[in-house]
TORKOL-4160 file (C-alpha; in steps of 0.2 Angstrom, whole numbers, padded with zeros to 4 digits, m for minus):
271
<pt num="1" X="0000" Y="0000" Z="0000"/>
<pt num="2" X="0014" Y="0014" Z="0005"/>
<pt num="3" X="0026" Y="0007" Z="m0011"/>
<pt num="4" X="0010" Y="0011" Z="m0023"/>
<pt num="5" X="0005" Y="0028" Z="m0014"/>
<pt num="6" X="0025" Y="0034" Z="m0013"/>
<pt num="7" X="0025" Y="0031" Z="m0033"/>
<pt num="8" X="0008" Y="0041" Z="m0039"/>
<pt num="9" X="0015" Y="0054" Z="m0024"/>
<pt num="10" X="0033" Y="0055" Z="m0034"/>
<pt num="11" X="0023" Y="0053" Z="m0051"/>
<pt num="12" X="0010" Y="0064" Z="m0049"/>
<pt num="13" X="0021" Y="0076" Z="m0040"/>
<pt num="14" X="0037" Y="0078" Z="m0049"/>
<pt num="15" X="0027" Y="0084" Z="m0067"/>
<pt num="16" X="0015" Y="0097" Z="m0057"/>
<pt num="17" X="0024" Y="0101" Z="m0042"/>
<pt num="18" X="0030" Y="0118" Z="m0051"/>
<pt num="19" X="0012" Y="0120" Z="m0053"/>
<pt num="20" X="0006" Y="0118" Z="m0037"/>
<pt num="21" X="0019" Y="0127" Z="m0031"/>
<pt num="22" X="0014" Y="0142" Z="m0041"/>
<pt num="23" X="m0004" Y="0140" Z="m0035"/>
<pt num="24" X="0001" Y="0141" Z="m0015"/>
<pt num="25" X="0012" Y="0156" Z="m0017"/>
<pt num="26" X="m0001" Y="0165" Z="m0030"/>
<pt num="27" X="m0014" Y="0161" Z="m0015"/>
<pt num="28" X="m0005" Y="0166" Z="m0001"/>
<pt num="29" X="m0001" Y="0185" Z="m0010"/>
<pt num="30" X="m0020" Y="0185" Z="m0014"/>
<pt num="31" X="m0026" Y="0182" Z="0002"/>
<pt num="32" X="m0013" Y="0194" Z="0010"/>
<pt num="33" X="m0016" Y="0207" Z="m0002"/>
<pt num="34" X="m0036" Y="0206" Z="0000"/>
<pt num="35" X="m0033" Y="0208" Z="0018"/>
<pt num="36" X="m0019" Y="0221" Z="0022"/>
<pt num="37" X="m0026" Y="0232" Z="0005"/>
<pt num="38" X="m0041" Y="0239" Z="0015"/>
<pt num="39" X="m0032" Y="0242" Z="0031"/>
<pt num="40" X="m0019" Y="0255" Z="0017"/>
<pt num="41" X="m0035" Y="0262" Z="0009"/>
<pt num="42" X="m0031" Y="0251" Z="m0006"/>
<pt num="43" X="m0042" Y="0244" Z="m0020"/>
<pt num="44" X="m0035" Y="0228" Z="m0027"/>
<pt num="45" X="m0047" Y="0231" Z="m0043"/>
<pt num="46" X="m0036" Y="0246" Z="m0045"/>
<pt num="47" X="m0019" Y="0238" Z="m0040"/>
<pt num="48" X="m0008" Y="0229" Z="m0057"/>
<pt num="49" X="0002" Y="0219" Z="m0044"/>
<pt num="50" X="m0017" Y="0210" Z="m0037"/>
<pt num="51" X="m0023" Y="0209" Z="m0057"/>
<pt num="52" X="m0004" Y="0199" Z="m0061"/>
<pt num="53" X="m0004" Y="0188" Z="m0047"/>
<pt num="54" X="m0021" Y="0183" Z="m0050"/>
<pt num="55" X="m0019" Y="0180" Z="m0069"/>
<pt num="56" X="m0005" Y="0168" Z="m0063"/>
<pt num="57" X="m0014" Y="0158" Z="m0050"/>
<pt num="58" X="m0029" Y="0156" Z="m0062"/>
<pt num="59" X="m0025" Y="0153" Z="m0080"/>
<pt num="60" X="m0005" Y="0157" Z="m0078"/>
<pt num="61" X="m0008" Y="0170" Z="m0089"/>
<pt num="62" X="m0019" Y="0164" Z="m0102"/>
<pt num="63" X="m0034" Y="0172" Z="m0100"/>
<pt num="64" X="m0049" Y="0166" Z="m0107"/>
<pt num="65" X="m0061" Y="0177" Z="m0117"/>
<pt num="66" X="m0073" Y="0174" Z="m0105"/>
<pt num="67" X="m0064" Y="0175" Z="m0089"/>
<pt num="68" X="m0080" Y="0169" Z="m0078"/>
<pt num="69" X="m0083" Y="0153" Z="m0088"/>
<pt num="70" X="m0070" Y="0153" Z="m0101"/>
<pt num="71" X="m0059" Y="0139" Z="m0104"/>
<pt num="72" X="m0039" Y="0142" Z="m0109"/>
<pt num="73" X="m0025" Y="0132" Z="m0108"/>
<pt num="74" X="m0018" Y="0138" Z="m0093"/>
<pt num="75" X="m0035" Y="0135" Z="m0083"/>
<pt num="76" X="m0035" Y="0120" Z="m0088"/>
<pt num="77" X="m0017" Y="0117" Z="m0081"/>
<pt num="78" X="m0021" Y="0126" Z="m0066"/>
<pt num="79" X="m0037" Y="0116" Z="m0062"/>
<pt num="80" X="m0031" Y="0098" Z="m0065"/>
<pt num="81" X="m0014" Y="0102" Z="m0055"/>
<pt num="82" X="m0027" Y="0105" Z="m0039"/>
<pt num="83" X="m0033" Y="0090" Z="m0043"/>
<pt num="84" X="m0018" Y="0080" Z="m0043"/>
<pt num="85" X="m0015" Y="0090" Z="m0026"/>
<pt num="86" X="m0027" Y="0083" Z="m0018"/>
<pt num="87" X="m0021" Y="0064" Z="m0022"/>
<pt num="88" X="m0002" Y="0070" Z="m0016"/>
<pt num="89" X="m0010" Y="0076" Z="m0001"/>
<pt num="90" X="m0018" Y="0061" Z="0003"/>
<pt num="91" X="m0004" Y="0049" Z="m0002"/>
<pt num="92" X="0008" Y="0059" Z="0009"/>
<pt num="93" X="m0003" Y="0052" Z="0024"/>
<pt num="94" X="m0003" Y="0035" Z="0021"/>
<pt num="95" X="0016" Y="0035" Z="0017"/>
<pt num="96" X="0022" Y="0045" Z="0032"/>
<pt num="97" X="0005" Y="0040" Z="0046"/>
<pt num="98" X="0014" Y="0036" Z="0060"/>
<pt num="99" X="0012" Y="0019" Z="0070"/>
<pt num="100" X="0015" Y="0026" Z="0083"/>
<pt num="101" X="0014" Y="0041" Z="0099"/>
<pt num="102" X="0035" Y="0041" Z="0098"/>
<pt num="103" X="0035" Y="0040" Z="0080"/>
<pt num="104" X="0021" Y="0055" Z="0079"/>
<pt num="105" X="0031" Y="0066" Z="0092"/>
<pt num="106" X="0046" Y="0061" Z="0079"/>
<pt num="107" X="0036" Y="0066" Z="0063"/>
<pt num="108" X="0032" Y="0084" Z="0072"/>
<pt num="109" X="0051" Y="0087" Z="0074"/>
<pt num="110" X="0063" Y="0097" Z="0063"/>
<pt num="111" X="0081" Y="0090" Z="0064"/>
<pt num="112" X="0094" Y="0104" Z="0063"/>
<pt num="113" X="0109" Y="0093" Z="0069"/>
<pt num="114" X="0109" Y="0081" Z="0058"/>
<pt num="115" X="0114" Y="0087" Z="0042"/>
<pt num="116" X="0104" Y="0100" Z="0028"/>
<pt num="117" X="0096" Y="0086" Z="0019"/>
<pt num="118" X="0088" Y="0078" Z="0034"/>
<pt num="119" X="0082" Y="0096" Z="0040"/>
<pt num="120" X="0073" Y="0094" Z="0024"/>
<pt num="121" X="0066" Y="0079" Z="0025"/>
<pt num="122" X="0060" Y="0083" Z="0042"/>
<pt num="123" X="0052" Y="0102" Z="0036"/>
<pt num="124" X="0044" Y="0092" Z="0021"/>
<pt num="125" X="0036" Y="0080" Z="0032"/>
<pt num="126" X="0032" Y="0087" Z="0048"/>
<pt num="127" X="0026" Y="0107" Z="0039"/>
<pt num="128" X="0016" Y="0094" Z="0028"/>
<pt num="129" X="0007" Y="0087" Z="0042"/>
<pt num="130" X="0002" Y="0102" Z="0050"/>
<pt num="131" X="m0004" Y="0111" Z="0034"/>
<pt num="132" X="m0013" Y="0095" Z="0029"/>
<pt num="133" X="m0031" Y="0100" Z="0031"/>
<pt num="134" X="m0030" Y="0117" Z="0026"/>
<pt num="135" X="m0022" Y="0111" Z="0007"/>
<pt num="136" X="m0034" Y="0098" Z="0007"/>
<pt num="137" X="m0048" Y="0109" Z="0006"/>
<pt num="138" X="m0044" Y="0123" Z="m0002"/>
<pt num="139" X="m0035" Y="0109" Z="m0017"/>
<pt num="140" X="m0053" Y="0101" Z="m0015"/>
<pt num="141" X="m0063" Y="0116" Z="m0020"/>
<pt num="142" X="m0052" Y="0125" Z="m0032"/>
<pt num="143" X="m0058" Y="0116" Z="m0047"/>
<pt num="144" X="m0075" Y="0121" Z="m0043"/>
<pt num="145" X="m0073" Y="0139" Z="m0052"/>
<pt num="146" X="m0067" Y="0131" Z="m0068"/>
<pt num="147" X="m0073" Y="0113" Z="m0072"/>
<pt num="148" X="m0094" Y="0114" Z="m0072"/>
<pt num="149" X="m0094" Y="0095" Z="m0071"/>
<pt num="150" X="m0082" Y="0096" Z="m0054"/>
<pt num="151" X="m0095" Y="0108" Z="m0047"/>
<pt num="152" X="m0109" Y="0099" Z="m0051"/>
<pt num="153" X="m0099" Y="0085" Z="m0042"/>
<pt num="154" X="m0094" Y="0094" Z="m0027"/>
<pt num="155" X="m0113" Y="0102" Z="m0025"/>
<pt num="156" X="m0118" Y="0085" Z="m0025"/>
<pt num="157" X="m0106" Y="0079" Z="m0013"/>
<pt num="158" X="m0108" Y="0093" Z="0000"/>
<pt num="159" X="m0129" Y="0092" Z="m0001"/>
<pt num="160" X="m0128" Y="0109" Z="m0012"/>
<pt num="161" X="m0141" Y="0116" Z="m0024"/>
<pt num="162" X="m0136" Y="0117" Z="m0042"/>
<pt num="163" X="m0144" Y="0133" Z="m0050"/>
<pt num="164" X="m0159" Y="0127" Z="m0061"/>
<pt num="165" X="m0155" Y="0122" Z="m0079"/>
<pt num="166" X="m0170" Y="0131" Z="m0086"/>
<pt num="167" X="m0162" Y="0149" Z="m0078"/>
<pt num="168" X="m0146" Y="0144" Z="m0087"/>
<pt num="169" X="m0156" Y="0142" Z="m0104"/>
<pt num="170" X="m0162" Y="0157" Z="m0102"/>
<pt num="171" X="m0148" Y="0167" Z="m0097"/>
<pt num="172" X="m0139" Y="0158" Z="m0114"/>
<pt num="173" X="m0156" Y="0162" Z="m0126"/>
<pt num="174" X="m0155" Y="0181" Z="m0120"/>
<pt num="175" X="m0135" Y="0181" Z="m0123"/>
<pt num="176" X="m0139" Y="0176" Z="m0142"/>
<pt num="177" X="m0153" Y="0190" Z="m0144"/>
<pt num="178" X="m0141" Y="0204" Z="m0138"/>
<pt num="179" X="m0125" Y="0202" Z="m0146"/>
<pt num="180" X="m0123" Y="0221" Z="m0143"/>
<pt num="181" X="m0122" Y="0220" Z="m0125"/>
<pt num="182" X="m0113" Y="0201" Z="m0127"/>
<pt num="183" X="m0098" Y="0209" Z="m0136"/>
<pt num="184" X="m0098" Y="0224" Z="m0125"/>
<pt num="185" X="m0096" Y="0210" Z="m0109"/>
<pt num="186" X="m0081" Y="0202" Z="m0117"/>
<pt num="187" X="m0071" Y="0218" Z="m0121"/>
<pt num="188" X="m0075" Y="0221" Z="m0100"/>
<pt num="189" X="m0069" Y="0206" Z="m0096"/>
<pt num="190" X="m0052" Y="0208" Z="m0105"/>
<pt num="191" X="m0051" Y="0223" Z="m0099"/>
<pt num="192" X="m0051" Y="0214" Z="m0081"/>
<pt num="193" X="m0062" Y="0225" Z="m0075"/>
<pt num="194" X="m0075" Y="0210" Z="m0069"/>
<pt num="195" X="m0061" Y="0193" Z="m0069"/>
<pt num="196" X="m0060" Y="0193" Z="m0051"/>
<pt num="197" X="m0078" Y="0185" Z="m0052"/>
<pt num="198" X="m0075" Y="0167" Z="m0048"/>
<pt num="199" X="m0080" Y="0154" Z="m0063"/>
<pt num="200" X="m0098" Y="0151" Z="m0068"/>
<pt num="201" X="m0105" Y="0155" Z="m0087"/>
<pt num="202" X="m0120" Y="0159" Z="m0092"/>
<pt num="203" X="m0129" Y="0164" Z="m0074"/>
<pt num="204" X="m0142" Y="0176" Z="m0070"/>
<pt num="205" X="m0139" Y="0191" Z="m0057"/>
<pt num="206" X="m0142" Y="0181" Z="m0042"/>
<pt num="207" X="m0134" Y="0166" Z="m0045"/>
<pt num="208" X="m0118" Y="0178" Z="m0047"/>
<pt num="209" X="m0122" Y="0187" Z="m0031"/>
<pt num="210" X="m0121" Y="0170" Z="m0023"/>
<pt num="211" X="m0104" Y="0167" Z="m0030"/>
<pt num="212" X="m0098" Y="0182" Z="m0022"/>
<pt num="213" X="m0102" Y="0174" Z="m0006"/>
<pt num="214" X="m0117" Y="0187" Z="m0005"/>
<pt num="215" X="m0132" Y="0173" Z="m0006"/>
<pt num="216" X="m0133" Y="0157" Z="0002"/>
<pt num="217" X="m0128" Y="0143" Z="m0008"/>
<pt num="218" X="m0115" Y="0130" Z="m0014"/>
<pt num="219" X="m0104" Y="0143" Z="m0022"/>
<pt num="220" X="m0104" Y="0154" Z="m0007"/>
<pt num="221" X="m0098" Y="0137" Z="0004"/>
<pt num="222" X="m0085" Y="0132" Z="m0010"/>
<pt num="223" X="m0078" Y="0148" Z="m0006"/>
<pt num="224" X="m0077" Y="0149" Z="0010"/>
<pt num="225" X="m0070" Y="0131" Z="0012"/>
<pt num="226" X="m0056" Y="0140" Z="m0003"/>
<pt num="227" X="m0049" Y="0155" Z="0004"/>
<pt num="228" X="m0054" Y="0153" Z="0023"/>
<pt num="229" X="m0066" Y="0166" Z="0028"/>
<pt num="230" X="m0079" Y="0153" Z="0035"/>
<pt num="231" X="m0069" Y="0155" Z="0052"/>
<pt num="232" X="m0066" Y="0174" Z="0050"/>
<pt num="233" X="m0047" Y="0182" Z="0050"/>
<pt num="234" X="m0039" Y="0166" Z="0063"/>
<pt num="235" X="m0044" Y="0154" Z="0049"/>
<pt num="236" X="m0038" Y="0165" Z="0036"/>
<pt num="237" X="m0021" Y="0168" Z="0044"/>
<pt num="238" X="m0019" Y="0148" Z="0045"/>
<pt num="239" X="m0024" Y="0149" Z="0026"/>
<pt num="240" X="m0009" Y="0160" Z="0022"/>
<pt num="241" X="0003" Y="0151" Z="0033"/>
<pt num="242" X="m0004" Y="0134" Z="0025"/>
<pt num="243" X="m0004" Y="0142" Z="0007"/>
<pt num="244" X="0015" Y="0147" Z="0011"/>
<pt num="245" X="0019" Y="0131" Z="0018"/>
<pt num="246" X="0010" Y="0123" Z="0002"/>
<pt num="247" X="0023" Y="0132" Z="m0009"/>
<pt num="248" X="0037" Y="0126" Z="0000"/>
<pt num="249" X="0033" Y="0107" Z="m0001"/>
<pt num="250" X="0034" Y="0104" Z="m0018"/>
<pt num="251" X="0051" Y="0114" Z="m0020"/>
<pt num="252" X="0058" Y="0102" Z="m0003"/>
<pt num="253" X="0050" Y="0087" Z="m0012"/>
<pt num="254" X="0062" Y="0089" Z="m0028"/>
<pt num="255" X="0076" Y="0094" Z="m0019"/>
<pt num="256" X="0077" Y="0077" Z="m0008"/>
<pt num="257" X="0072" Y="0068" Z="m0027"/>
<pt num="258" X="0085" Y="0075" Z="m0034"/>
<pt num="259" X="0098" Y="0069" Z="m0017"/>
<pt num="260" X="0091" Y="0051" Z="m0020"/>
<pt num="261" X="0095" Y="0050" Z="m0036"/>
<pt num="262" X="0112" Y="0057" Z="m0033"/>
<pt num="263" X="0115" Y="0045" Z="m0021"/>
<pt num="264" X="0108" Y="0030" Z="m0032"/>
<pt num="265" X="0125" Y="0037" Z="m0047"/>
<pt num="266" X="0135" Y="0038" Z="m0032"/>
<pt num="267" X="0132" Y="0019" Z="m0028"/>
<pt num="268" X="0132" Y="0013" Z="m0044"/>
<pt num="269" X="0149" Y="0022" Z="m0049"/>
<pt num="270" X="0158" Y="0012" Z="m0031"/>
<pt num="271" X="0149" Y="m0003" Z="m0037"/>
């Protein structure tokens, strides 16, 4: 069982890690920015350093034409390397679960005696462990603003309401009949005046409203459970930390990668 999860962890992790990577540190600047910009008086609609960052941690720069429900390359990238996150989270549990008390007091340590790499090994595991649950969720729920089968998925899993397919017909039939007001939407969305609007296409006023977290709803809980407001400002501190810890772990994974595989030409050049 731990041999086949430490493969799909090193195979899954070693491809998209750079990825994932990019998605923690991106998330941790947004959800320092969003926070410290009111207390300066700042509006991050209005700051180039917010707009950039969040570009990144969405589509890695490939913005859609429709930012809200748009697909692109880079979304795409984005979204399955969550996904993936989630499974390396959860492989890391089974490979490093402890068997026991000592070997969990163990696990929770950091070694600075013992050499850099085991100071590593230890940070990679033990940081790992205590930013578990906040990665897991906020992995979980990213792909809900871009894939609408994964939302449909999630809302199921979590008891949510999905909105109505008739309001989504609707809202599509009275796209086509103003094409006017259709083109003038697009050119405001890559004008990035509206992409801060998490992913949903084709909705009505209210079901937007509920994805800003203004109505009740599945979108407003996949939110909260995302950037860690369901707690208030302590669970969105342990976010950031979690977010920057998340950055951290995939950069320590290929370091001791690349020392085992050092060590492996090592051996076979004695041998």
């Amino acid at each position: 069982m731990k041999k086949n999860c430490l493969k799909l962890h090193k195979w899954l992790a070693l491809p998209l890690g750079a990825f994932m990577a990019i998605l923690c540190f991106t998330g941790f600047l947004l959800l320092v920015i969003k926070d410290i910009s009111p207390l300066l008086g700042l509006d991050t609609q209005e700051m180039p350093f917010y707009t950039w960052v969040k570009q990144l941690h969405r589509w890695l720069f490939m913005v859609p034409e429709n930012p809200r429900g748009g697909l692109s390359v880079g979304r795409v990238i984005m979204a399955l390397s969550s996904m993936c996150m989630v499974l390396v989270l959860l492989t890391g549990v089974v490979i490093w679960w402890p068997k026991s008390k000592k070997m969990l007091k163990s696990r929770l340590k950091v070694s600075t005696d013992k050499g850099f790499r085991r100071f590593v090994y230890d940070t990679h595991v033990s940081l790992g462990i205590y930013a578990f649950v906040f990665l897991f969720l906020m992995a979980l729920t990213g792909p809900v603003f871009s894939f609408g089968w994964y939302r449909q998925a999630m809302s199921k899993l979590f008891g949510q309401k999905m909105p109505p397919k008739e309001m989504k017909a609707t809202a599509q039939k009275g796209e086509a009949q103003h094409p006017t007001k259709t083109n003038a939407f697009d050119k405001a969305n890559n004008s990035q005046a509206k992409a801060d609007e998490p992913a949903h296409s084709g909705a009505p006023k209210d079901m937007k409203a509920g994805l800003d977290g203004k109505k009740k709803g599945g979108p407003k809980l996949f939110k909260q459970l995302h950037t860690g407001t369901w707690g208030g400002w302590f669970t969105r501190v342990l976010y950031a930390l979690a977010a920057l810890i998340g950055g951290f772990l995939p950069l320590s994974g290929y370091y001791l990668w690349w020392q085992k595989r050092q060590a492996k030409k090592l051996h076979k050049a004695k041998g």
